[in-house]
C-alpha positions in Angstrom: 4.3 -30.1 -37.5 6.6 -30.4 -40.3 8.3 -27.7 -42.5 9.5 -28.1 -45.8 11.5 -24.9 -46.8 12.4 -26.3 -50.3 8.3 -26.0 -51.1 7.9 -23.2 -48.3 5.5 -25.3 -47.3 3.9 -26.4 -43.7 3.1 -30.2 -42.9 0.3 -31.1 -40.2 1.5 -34.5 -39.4 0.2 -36.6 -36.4 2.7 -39.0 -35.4 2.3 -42.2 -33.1 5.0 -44.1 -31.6 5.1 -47.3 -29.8 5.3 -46.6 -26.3 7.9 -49.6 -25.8 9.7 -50.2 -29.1 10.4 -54.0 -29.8 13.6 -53.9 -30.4 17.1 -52.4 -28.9 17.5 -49.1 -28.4 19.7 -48.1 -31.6 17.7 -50.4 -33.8 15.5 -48.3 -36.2 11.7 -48.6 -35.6 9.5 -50.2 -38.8 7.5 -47.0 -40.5 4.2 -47.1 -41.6 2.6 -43.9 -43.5 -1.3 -43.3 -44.0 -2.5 -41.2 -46.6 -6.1 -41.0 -46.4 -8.4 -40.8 -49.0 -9.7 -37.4 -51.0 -13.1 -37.1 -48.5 -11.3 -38.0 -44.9 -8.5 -36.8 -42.9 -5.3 -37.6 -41.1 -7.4 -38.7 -37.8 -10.2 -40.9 -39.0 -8.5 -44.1 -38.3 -7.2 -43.4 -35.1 -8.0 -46.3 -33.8 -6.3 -48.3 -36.6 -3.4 -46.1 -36.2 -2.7 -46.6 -32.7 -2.9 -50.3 -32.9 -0.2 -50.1 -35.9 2.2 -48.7 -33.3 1.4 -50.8 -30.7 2.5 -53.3 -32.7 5.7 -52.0 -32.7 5.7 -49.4 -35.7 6.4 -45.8 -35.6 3.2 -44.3 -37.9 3.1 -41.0 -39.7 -0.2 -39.5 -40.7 0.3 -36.3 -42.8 -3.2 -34.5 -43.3 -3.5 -33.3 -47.0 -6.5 -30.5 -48.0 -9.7 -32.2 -50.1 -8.8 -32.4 -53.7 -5.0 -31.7 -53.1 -2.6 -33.1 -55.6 -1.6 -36.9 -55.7 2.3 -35.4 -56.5 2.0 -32.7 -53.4 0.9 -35.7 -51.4 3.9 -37.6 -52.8 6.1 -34.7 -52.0 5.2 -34.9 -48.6 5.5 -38.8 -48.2 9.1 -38.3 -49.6 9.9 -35.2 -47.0 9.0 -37.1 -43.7 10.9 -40.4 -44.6 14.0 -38.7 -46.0 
């Protein structure tokens, strides 16, 4: 879980790392976020997710409420990479 005191606002985020990254140890890890769609969540593509960070990605999945805002969900986007 995230918090972003600027929008007082609480981020459910599931995160997945690769278990052994592919690079050194004080090289960053590639990012990949996934914003799902307006009828789905944060976990429906599990499976995709996990196979993202296998491949050597670090993979953020924030969970947004059905309907929410496109420029909350940017918001959010922009809090976890910053």
């Amino acid at each position: 879980m995230y918090f972003d005191e600027s929008r007082d606002r609480e981020l459910l985020v599931d995160v997945y790392t690769p278990l052994v990254p592919s690079r050194g140890e004080s090289e960053p890890l590639p990012v990949c976020i996934y914003s799902h769609g307006a009828l789905s969540n944060n976990r429906e593509n599990t499976s995709y997710l996990r196979a993202i960070a296998r491949s050597g990605a670090r993979v953020y999945a924030p969970n947004a409420a059905p309907g929410e805002n496109t420029d909350v969900k940017a918001a959010d986007i922009l809090f976890i990479i910053d």
